[in-house]
C-alpha positions as CSV (number, residue, x, y, z in Angstrom):
1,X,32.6,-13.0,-0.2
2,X,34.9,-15.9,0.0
3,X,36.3,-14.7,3.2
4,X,32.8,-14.3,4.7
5,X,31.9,-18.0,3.9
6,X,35.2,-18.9,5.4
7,X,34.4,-16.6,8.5
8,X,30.9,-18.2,8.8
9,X,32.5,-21.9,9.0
10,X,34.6,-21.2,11.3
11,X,32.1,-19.7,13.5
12,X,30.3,-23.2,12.6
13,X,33.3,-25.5,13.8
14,X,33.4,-23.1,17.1
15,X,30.0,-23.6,17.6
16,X,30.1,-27.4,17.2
17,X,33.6,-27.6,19.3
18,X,31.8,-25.4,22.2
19,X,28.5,-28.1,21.7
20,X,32.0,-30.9,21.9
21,X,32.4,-29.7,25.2
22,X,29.6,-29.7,26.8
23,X,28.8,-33.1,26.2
24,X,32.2,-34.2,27.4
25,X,31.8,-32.2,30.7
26,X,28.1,-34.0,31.3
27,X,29.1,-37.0,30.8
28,X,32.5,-36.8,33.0
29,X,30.1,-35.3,36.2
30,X,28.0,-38.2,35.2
31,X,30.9,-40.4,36.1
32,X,32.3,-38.7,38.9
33,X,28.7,-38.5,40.4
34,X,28.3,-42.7,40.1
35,X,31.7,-43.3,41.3
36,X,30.9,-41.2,44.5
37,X,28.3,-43.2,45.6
38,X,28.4,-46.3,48.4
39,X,28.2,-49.5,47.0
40,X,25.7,-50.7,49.7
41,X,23.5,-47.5,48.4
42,X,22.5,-49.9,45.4
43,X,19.0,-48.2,44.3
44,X,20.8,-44.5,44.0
45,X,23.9,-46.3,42.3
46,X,21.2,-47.2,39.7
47,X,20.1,-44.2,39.1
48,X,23.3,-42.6,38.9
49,X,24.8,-45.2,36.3
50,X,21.8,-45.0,34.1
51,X,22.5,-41.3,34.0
52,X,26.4,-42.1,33.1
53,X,25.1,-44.2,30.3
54,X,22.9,-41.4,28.8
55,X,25.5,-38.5,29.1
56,X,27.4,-40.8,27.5
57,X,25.2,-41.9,24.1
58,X,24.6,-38.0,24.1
59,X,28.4,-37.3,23.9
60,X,28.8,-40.1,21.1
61,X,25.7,-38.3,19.5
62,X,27.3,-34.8,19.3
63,X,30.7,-36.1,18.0
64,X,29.3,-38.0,15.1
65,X,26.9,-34.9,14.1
66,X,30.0,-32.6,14.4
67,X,32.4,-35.0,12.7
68,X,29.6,-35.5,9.9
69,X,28.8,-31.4,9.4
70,X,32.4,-30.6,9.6
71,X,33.3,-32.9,6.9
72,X,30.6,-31.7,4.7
73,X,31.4,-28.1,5.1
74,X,34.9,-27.7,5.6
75,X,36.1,-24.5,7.3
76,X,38.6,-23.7,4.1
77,X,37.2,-23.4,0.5
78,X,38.4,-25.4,-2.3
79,X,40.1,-23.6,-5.1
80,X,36.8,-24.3,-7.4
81,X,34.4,-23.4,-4.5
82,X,36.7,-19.9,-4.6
83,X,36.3,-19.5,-8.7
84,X,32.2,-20.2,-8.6
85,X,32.2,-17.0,-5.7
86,X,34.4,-15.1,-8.3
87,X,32.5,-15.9,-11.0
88,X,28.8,-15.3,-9.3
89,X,29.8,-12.0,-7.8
90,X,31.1,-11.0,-10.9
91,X,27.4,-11.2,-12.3
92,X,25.1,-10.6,-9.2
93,X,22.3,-9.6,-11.6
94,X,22.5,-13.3,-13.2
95,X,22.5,-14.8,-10.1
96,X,19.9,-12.6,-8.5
97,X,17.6,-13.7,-12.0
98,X,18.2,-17.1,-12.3
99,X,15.4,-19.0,-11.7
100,X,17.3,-21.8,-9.4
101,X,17.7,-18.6,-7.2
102,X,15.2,-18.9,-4.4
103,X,13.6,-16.0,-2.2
104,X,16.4,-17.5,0.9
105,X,19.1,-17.0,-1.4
106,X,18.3,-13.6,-2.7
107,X,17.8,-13.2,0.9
108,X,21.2,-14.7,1.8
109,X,22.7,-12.1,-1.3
110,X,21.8,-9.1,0.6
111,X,23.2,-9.8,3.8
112,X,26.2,-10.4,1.5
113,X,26.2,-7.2,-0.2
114,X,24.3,-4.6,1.9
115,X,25.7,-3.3,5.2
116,X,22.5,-1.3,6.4
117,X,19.9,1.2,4.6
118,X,19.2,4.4,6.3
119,X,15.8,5.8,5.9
120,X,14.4,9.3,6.4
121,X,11.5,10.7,5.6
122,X,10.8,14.1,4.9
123,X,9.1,15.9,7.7
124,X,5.7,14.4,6.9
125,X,5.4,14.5,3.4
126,X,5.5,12.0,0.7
127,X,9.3,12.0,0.3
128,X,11.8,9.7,1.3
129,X,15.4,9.6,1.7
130,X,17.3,6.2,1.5
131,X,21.0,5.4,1.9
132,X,22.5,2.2,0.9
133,X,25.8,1.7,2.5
134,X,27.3,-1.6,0.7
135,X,29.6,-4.2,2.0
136,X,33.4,-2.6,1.3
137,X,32.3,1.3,1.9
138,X,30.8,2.3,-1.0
139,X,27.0,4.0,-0.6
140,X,24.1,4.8,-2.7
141,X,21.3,7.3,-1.9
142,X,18.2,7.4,-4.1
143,X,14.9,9.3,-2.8
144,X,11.2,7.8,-3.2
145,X,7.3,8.5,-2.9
146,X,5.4,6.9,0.1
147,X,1.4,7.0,0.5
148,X,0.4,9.4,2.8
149,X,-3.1,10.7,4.3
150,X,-4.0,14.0,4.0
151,X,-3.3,16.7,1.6
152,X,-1.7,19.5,3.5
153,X,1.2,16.6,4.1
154,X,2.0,16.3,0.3
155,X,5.2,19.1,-0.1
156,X,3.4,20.6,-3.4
157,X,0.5,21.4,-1.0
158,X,1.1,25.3,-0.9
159,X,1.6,25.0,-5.1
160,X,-1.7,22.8,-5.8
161,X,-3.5,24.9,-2.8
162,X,-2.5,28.7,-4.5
163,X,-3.1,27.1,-8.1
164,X,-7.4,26.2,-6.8
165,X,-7.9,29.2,-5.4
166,X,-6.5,31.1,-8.4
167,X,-8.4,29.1,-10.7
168,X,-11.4,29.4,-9.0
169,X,-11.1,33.5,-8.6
170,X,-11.2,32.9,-12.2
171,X,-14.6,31.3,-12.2
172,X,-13.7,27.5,-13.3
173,X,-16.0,24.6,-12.0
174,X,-14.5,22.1,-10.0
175,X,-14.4,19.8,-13.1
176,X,-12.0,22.5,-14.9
177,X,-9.8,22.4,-11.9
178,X,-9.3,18.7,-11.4
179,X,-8.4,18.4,-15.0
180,X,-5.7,21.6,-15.0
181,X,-4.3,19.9,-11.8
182,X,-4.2,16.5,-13.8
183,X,-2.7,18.0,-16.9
184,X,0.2,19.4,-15.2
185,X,1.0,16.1,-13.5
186,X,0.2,17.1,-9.5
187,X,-1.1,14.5,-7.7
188,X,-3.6,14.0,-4.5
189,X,-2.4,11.7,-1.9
190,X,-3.9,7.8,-1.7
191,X,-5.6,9.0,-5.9
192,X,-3.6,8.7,-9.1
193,X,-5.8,11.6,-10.2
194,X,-7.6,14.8,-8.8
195,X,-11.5,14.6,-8.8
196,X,-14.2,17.5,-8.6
197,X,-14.7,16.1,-5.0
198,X,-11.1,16.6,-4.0
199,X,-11.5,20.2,-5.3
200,X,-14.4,21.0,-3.4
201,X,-12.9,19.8,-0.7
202,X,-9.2,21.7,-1.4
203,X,-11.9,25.1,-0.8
204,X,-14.0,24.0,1.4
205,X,-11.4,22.6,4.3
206,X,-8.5,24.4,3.8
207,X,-8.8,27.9,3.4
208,X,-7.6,30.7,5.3
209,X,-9.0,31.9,8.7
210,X,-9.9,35.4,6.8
211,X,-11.4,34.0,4.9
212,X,-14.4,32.0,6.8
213,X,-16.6,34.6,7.0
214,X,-20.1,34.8,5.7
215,X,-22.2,37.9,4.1
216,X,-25.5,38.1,2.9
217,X,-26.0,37.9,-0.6
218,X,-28.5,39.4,-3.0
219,X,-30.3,39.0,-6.3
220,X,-27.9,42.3,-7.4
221,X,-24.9,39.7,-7.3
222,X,-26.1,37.7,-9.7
223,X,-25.3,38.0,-13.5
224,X,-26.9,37.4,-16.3
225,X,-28.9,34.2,-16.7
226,X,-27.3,33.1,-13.2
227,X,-29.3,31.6,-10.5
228,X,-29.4,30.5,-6.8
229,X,-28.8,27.1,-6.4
230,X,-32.4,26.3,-4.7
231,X,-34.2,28.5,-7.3
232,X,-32.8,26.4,-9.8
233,X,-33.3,23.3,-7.8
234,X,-37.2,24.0,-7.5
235,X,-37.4,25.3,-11.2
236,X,-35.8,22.3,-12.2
237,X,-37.6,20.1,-9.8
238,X,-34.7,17.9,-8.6
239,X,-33.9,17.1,-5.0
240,X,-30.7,18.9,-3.2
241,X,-28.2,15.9,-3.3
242,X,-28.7,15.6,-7.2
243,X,-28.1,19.1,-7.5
244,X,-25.1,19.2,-5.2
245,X,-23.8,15.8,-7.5
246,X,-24.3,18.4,-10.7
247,X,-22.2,20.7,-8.9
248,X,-19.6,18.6,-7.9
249,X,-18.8,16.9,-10.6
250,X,-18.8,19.5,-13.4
251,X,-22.3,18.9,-15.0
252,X,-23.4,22.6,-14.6
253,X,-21.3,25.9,-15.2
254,X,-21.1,27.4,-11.7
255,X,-19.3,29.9,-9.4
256,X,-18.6,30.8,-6.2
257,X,-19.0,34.2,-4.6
258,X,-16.2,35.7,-2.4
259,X,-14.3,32.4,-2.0
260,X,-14.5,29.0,-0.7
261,X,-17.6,30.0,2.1
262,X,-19.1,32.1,-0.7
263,X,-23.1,31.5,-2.0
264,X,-22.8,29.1,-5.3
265,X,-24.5,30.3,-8.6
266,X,-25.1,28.6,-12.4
267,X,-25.4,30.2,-15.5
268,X,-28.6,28.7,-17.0
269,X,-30.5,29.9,-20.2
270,X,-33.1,28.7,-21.8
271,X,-31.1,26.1,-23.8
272,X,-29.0,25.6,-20.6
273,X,-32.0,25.0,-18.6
274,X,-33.6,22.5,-21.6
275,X,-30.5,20.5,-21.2
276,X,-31.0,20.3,-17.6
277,X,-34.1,19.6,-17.4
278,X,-33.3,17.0,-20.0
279,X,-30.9,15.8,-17.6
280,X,-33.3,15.6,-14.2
281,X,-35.9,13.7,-16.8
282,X,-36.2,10.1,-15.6
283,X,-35.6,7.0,-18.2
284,X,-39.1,6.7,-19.9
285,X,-39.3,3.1,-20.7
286,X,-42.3,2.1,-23.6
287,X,-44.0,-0.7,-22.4
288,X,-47.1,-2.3,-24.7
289,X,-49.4,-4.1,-23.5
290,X,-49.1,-7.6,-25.2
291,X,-52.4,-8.8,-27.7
292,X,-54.7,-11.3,-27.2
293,X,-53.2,-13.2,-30.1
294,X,-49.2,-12.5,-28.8
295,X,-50.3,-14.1,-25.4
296,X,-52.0,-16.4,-27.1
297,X,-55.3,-16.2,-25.0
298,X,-58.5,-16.3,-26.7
299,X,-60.8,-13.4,-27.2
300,X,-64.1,-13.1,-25.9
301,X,-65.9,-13.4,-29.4
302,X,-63.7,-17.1,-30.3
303,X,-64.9,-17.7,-26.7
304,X,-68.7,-17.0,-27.8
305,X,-68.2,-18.5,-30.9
306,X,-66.7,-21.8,-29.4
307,X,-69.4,-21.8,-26.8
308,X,-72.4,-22.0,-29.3
């Protein structure tokens, strides 16, 4: 590090000697320039000696900025600025923490330390690959999650995809799903948790081409106390989009037949189907009309009686 601070003032004094230069060589074709001209040409001798005079307080300018930097940053280190550089790198951590430390210097620390980071990412999945490569060879790779869109890019795609349909062969609602999914710590992409809705949508959007075809299905496939869905829509007397919300989220105990295009049924007794229709009941709010004597407005008879 010490050597880098050394190498950076020199490139300083360079850049200030180059700057030297420059305003030597102006102001010397200034001079050359006024001394060309005729006498008897007084207007352009002028002209030209009030441009000598200005390459001139610019050369005095750059000198005394150069002379002043250079003296406050001297191209070698002191042997205490060396011992605060030994000290600090000693305990980067300390000095990345300290609250003196400012977002430049951290800043300033990595350019220090750091070399370059390689990134990869994994086909298009969630997973990343990142090498550090540190100043004086030494490299560190560590691997990390980023956000991404759909589910088919997530790499446990083919493990959460197998896992819904063989949970749903087994007849579990959506809710049942989401929460096995959750339990076992997989993970939709942009969610922190699996929902009914992502479920649905797991069987509904990504399922085999084989799959996508449709029969007809009859009141033989259904099992005991089951019911089509718009049977038990009208019976119940609630619209489709509430029914499909029931479904969705886990409110009634449904199943699909013969996979994800299949006709949806519910179980439903007759304490099943007093719970729902429980359920589709609006609030019932109790509203009394307020007395005479609560609104404090006379009745008819103290009205009489007041009259005569």
């Amino acid at each position: 590090m010490a050597e880098d601070i050394e190498r950076a003032r020199a490139e300083l004094d360079a850049q200030w000697r180059r700057r030297r230069e420059r305003a030597a060589y102006e102001a010397e074709r200034a001079a050359r320039q006024y001394h060309a001209v005729e006498p008897e040409n007084r207007l352009v001798a002028r002209s030209l000696e009030a441009a000598w005079e200005e390459k001139l307080l610019a050369q005095r300018q750059v000198e005394e900025e150069s002379e002043r930097v250079l003296r406050e940053q001297p191209r070698a280190l002191t042997e205490d600025e060396r011992e605060q550089i030994r000290s600090l790198a000693n305990d980067l951590p300390a000095l990345w923490h300290a609250p003196t430390t400012t977002d430049e210097d951290r800043k300033a620390i990595l350019r220090q330390v750091v070399e370059r980071v390689v990134v990869d990412v994994q086909g298009q999945s969630e997973w990343v690959e990142a090498v550090i490569h540190w100043a004086g060879g030494h490299s560190t790779a560590t691997s990390f999650r980023r956000t991404v869109r759909r589910l088919d890019q997530l790499s446990t795609w083919p493990d959460v995809q197998e896992r819904v349909r063989a949970w749903k062969a087994e007849d579990l609602t959506a809710r049942e799903i989401a929460d096995r999914l959750n339990a076992q710590g997989w993970r939709p992409p942009r969610r922190t948790t699996f929902t009914p809705a992502v479920v649905y949508a797991i069987l509904k959007r990504h399922r085999p081409a084989g799959e996508r075809g449709k029969r007809s299905w009859t009141d033989a496939d259904l099992q005991e106390h089951e019911w089509w869905l718009p049977a038990l829509r009208r019976a119940l007397g609630v619209s489709p989009t509430r029914m499909r919300k029931w479904l969705l989220t886990g409110h009634v105990r449904a199943r699909q037949l013969g996979g994800p295009q299949g006709r949806w049924t519910v179980w439903a007794d007759e304490p099943e189907l007093e719970r729902l229709r429980s359920l589709a009941a609006p609030p019932t709010r109790q509203q009394t009309a307020p007395t005479a004597e609560l609104r404090g407005t006379p009745d008819r008879t103290s009205l009489a009686g007041g009259a005569s």
